[in-house]
C-alpha positions as CSV (number, residue, x, y, z in Angstrom):
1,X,15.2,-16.0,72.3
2,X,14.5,-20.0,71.8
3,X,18.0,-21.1,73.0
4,X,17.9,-24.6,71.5
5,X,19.8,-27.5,73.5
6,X,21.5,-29.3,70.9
7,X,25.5,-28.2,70.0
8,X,26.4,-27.5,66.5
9,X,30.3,-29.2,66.6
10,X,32.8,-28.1,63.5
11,X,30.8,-28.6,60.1
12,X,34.5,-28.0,57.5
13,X,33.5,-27.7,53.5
14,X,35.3,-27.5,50.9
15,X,34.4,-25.9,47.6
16,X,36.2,-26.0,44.4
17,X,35.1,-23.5,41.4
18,X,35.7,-25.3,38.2
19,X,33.9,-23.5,36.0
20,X,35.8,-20.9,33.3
21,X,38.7,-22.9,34.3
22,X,40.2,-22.2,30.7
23,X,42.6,-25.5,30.5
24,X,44.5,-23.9,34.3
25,X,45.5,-26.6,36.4
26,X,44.7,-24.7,39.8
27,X,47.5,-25.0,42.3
28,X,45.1,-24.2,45.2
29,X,41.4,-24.7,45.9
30,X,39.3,-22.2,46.8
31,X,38.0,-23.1,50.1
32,X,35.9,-21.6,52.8
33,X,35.1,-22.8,56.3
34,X,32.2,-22.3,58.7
35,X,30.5,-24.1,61.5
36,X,28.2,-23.1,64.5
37,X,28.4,-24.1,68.3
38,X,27.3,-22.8,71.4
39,X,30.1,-20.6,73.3
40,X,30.9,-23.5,75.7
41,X,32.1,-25.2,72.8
42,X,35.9,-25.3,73.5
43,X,37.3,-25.7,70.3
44,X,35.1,-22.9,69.2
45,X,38.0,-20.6,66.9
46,X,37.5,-16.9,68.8
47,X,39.6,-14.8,66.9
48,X,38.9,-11.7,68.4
49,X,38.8,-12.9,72.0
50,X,42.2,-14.0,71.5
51,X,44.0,-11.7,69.6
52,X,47.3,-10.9,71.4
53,X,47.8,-7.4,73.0
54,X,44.8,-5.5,71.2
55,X,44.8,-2.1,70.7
56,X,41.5,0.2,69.7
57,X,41.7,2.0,66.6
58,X,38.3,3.9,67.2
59,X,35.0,3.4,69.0
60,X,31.9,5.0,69.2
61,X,28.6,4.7,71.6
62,X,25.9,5.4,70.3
63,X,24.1,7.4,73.3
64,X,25.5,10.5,71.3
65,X,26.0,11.5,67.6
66,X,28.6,10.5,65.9
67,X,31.0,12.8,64.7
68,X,32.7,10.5,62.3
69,X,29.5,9.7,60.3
70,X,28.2,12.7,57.7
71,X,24.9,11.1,57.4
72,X,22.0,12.2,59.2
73,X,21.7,10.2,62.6
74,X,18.8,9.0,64.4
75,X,19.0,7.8,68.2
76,X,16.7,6.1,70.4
77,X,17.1,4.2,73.3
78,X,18.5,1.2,71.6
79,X,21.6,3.3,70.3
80,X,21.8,4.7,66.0
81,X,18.6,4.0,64.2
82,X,19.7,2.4,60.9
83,X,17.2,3.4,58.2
84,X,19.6,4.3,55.3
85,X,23.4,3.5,54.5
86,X,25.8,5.0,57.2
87,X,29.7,5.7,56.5
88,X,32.4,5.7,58.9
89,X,34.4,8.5,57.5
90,X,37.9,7.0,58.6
91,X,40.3,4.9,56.0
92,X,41.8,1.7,56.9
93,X,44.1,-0.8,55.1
94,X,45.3,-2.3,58.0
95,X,46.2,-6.4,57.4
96,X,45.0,-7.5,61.0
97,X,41.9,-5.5,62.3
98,X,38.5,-6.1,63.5
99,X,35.4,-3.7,63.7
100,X,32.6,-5.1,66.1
101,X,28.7,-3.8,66.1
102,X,26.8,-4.3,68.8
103,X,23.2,-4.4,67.3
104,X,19.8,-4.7,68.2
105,X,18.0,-6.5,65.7
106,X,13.9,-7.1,65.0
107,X,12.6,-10.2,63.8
108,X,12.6,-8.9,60.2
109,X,15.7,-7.2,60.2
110,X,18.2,-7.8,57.4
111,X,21.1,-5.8,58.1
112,X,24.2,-5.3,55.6
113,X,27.9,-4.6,56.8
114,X,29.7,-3.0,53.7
115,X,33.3,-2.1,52.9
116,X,32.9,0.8,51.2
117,X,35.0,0.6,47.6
118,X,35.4,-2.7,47.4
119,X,32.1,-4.3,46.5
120,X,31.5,-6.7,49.0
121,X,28.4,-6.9,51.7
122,X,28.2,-9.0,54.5
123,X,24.1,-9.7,54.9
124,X,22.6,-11.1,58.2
125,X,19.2,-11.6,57.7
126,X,16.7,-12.7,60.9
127,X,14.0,-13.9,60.0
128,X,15.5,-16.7,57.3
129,X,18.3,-17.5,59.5
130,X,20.8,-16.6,56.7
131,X,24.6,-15.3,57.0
132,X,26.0,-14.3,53.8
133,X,29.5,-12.9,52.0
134,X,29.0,-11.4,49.0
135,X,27.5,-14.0,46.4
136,X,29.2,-16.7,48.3
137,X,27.9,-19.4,50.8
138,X,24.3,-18.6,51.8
139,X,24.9,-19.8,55.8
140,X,22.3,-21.0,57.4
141,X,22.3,-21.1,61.4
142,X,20.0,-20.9,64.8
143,X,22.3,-18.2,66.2
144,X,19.8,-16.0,64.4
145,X,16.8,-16.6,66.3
146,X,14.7,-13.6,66.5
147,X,14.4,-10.2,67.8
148,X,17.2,-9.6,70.4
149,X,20.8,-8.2,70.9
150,X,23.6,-9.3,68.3
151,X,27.5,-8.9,68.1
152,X,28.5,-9.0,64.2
153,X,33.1,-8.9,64.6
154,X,34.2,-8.8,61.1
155,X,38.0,-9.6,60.6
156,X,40.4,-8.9,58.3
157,X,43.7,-10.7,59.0
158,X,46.2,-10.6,55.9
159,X,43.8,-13.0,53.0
160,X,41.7,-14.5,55.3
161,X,38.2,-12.8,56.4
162,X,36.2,-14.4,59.2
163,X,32.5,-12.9,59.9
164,X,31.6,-13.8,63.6
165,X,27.9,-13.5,64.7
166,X,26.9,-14.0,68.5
167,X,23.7,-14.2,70.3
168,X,23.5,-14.2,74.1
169,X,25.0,-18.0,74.2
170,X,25.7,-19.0,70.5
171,X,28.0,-18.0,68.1
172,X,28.8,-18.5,64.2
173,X,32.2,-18.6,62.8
174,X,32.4,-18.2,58.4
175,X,36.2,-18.3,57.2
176,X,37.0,-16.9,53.7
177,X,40.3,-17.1,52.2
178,X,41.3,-14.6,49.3
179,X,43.2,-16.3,46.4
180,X,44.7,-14.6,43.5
181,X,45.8,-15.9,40.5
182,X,49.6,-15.0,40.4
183,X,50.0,-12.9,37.4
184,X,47.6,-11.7,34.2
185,X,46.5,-13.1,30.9
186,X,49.3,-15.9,30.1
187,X,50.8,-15.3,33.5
188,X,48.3,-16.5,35.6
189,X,49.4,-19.6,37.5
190,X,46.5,-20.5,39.7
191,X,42.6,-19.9,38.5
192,X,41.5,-17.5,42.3
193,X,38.0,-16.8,43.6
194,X,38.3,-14.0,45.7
195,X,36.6,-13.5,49.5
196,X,36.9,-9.8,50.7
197,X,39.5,-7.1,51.1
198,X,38.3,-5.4,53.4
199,X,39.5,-2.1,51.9
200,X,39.0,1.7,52.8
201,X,35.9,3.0,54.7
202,X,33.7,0.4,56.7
203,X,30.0,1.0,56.6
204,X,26.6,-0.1,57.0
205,X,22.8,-0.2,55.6
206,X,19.4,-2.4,56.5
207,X,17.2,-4.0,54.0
208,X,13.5,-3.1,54.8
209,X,12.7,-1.7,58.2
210,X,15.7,0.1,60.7
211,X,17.0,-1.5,63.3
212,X,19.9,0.1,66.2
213,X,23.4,-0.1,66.4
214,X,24.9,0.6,70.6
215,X,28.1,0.7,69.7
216,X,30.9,0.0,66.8
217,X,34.9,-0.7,67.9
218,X,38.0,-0.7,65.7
219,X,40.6,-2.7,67.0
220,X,44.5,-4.3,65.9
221,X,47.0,-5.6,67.6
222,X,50.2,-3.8,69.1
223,X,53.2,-4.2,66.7
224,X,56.7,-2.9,67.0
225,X,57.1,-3.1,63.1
226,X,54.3,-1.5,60.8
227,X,54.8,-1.8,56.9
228,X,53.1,0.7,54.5
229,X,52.8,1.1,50.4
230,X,50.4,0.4,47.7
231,X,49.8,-3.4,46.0
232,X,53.5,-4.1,46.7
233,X,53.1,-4.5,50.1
234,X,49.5,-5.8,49.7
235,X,50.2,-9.4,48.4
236,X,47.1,-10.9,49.3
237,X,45.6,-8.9,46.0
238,X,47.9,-10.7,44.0
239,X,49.6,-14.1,45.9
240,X,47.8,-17.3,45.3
241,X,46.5,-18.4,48.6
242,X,48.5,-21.8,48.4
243,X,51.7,-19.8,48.4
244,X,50.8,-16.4,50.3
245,X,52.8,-17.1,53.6
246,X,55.9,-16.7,51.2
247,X,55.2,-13.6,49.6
248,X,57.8,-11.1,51.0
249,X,55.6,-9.4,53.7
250,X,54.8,-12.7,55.2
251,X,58.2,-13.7,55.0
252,X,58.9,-10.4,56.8
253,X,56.8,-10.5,59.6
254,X,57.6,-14.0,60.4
255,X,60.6,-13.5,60.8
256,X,60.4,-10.3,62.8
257,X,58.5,-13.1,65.1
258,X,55.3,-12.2,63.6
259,X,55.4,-8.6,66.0
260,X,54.5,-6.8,62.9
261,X,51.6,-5.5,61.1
262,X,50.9,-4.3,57.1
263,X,48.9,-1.7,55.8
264,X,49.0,-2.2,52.2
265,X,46.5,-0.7,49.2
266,X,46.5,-1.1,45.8
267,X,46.8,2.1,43.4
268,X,48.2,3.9,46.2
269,X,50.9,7.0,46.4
270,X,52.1,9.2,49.1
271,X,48.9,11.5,49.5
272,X,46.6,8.1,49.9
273,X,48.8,6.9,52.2
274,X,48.5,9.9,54.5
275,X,44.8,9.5,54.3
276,X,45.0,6.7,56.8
277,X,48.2,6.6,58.5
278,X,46.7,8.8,60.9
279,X,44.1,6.6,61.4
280,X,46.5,3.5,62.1
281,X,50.1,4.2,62.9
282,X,49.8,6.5,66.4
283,X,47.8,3.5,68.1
284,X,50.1,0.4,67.1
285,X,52.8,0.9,69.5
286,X,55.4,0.4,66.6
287,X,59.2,1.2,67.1
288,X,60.0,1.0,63.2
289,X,58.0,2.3,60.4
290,X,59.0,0.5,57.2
291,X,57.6,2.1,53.9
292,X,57.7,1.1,50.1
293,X,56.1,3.3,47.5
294,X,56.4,4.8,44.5
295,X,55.0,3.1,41.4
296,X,51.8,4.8,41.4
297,X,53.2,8.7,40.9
298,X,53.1,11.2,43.7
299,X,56.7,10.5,44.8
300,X,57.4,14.1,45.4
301,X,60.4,15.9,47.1
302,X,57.3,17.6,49.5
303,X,55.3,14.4,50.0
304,X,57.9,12.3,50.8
305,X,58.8,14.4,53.7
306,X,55.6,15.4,54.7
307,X,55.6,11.3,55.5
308,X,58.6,11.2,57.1
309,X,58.3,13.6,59.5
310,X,54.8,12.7,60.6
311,X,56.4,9.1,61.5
312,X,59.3,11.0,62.9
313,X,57.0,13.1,65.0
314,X,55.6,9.5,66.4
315,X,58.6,8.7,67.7
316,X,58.7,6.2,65.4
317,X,61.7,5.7,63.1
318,X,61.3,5.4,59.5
319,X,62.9,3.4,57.1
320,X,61.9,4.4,53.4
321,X,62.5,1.3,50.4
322,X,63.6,1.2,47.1
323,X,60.8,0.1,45.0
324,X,62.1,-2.8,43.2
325,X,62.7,-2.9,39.9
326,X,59.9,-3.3,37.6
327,X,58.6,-2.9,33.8
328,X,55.2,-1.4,32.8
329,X,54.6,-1.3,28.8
330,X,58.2,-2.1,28.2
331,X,59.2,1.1,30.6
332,X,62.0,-0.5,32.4
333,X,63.8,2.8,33.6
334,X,61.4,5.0,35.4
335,X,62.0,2.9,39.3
336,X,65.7,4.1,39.0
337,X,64.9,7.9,38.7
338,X,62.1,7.4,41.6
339,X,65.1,5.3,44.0
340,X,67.1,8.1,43.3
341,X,64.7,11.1,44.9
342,X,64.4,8.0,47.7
343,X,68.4,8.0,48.1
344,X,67.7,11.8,48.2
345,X,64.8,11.7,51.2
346,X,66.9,8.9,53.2
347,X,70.4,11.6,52.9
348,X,67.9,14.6,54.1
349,X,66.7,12.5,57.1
350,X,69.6,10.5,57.9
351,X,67.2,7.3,57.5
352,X,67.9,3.7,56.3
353,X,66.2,1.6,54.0
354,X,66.2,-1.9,52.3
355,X,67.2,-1.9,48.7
356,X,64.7,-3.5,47.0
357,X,65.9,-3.2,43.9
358,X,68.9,-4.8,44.0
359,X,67.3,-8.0,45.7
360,X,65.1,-8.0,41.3
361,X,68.1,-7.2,39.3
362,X,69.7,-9.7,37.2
363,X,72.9,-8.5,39.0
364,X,72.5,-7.9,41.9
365,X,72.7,-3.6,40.8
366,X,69.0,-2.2,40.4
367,X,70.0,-1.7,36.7
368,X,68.3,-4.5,35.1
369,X,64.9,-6.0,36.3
370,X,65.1,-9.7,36.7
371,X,62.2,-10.7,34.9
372,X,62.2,-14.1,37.2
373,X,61.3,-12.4,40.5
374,X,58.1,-11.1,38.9
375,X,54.5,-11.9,38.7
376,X,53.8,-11.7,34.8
377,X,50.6,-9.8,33.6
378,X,49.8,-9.8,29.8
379,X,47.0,-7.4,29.8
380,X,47.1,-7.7,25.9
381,X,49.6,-6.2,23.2
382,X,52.2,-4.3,24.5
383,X,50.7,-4.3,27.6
384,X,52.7,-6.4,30.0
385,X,53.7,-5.6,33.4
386,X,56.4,-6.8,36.0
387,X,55.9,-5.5,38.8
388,X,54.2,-7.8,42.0
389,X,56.9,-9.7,43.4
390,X,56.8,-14.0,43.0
391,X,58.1,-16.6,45.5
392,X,61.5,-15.9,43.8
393,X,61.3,-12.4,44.3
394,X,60.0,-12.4,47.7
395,X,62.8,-14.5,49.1
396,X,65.6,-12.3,47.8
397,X,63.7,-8.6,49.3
398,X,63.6,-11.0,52.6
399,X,67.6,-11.6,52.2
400,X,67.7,-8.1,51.0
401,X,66.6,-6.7,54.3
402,X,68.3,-8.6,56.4
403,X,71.6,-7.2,54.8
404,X,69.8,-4.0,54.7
405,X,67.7,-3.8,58.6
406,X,69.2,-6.2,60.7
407,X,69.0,-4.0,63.7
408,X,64.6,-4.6,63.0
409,X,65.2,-8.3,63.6
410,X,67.3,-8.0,66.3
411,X,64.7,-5.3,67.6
412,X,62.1,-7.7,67.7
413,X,64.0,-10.8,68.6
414,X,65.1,-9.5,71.7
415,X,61.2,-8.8,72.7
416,X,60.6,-12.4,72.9
């Protein structure tokens, strides 16, 4: 490669979307930040590098076939031949997690990093320099400088996602932030531009002729807490970035000293959840298991303790939420029925959990949602929903489980 001897220091930019803004005066911007230097550079932002007490999810070298990949698999002495879209046939959901490729690329290559049901593509094209999310920024940078051997790191760490491209002595750093809008329809409070999130099955696919991946690696971070549900516990698909580190998972794991880790889906139930727990859980290190689910269906007697007694066979103790209370289409009864089989699961297992629908009743009771610790969506009609907590609501579940789970604070306090 043409190493070239000038530095590329930090280059910040700041974009703000103002089309469609329908009248909305945006409490956040959406911004993204990128810049290039050479590795020497000390205040060069190595995410991966530094990530505290890592832990490997799954890795692969490509001098065999890979089991985990149903598509048919080329190898040559550069590692997989790329000439068609592969799929890693494991499901993630994980809030802080990296995969890294190590790839050998051609002078014409334009490789794509995908995320499988979620629509966005991460393109790295050679020969016109260009790193690219999606239909945002077009990047342009001399880290891509021809034929050689490349290290793509894609990151996923709660609503940011940071792409990371190295060459032999260069590297490139991109920075996305995901921002939501708050609620729906007359609910929304901030006008969001999404990034990526990062959901479900990574893959990958070229544009024009193959080139070789060596090796791919899955990796976290040890955590002694590890939350799981659907979009509940994944606030990042609903929180406004300006106010995200006070939705109640953030406010959770901070206080737990930030020795936790979420695994959060949207649309999810019990079944989905098992898809990837196995995939996630065994290899965190965790000493509590917190879960809240229910609002999607699936809540059954059978699946609920299929759940609990794979954590439980971890050696991991569970503790299994109340949903909090919510409304969908002017239903405002169906949470109690499902905390009730919970009350049910927690009495068969002998296991704790936080109430968290007492922290979004107007009383204090779980009888009667407190329309105030909601997100509103007006989907049109009758259609409007509560049920994503707000700041209001995520500061109460917070005080909630600290009445609730003390003994998971304390755990993690005395770690420190």
């Amino acid at each position: 490669m043409n190493h070239l001897l000038k530095t590329y220091y930090k280059c910040w930019t700041y974009t703000i979307d103002n089309d469609s803004m329908g009248g909305l005066n945006p409490q956040t911007f959406y911004f993204n930040l990128s810049y290039d230097s050479y590795l020497k550079d000390n205040e060069l932002d190595n995410f991966v590098e530094n990530r505290k007490n890592p832990v490997t999810l799954y890795e692969h070298k490509f001098d065999k076939v890979c089991p985990d990949i149903s598509q048919s698999q080329t190898l040559n002495s550069n590692g997989l031949v790329v000439d068609g879209i592969k799929k890693i046939n494991r499901y993630y959901s994980l809030s802080d997690r990296t995969i890294t490729y190590d790839c050998h690329f051609n002078n014409d290559t334009v490789a794509l990093f995908e995320f499988l049901d979620d629509n966005a593509i991460v393109k790295v094209d050679i020969k016109n320099h260009i790193v690219q999310l999606g239909s945002l920024e077009i990047r342009k940078t001399h880290v891509l400088d021809g034929e050689g051997d490349y290290k793509i790191c894609l990151t996923k760490y709660y609503n940011k996602f940071i792409i990371d491209v190295y060459s032999s002595s260069k590297h490139i750093q991109m920075i996305y932030y995901h921002d939501s809008n708050g609620g729906v329809g007359d609910g929304v409070v901030n006008y969001g531009r999404g990034g990526t999130m990062c959901h479900d099955y990574y893959a990958f696919d070229v544009q024009g002729s193959p080139y070789e991946i060596r090796s791919i690696k899955i990796e976290s971070r040890q955590a002694d807490v590890v939350f799981y549900g659907d979009s509940i516990t994944e606030p990042e698909s609903y929180f406004p970035a300006a106010t995200f580190d006070y939705s109640w998972t953030r406010l959770m794991t901070r206080k737990m000293n930030n020795r936790a880790v979420v695994s959060g889906r949207g649309g999810t139930n019990v079944p989905e959840i098992m898809y990837r727990i196995g995939n996630e859980l065994p290899y965190l290190g965790a000493k509590y298991c917190i879960i809240t689910i229910g609002t999607n269906g699936g809540n059954t007697e059978a699946n609920l303790s299929a759940l609990i007694e794979y954590v439980l066979s971890l050696n991991i103790t569970p503790i299994l939420n109340h949903i909090p209370c919510y409304s969908h289409c002017g239903d405002a009864e169906s949470y109690k029925a499902r905390n009730f089989q919970i009350d049910g699961i927690r009495a068969k297992y002998d296991i704790k959990g936080v109430d968290f629908d007492k922290a979004t009743s107007l009383n204090g009771d779980g009888q009667q949602i407190d329309l105030n610790t909601m997100w509103k969506e007006n989907y049109g009609g009758t259609s409007i929903y509560y049920h994503h907590p707000n700041t209001v609501g995520a500061l109460r579940m917070l005080n909630q489980s600290l009445l609730d789970i003390p003994e998971v604070y304390e755990y993690t306090k005395t770690l420190l």
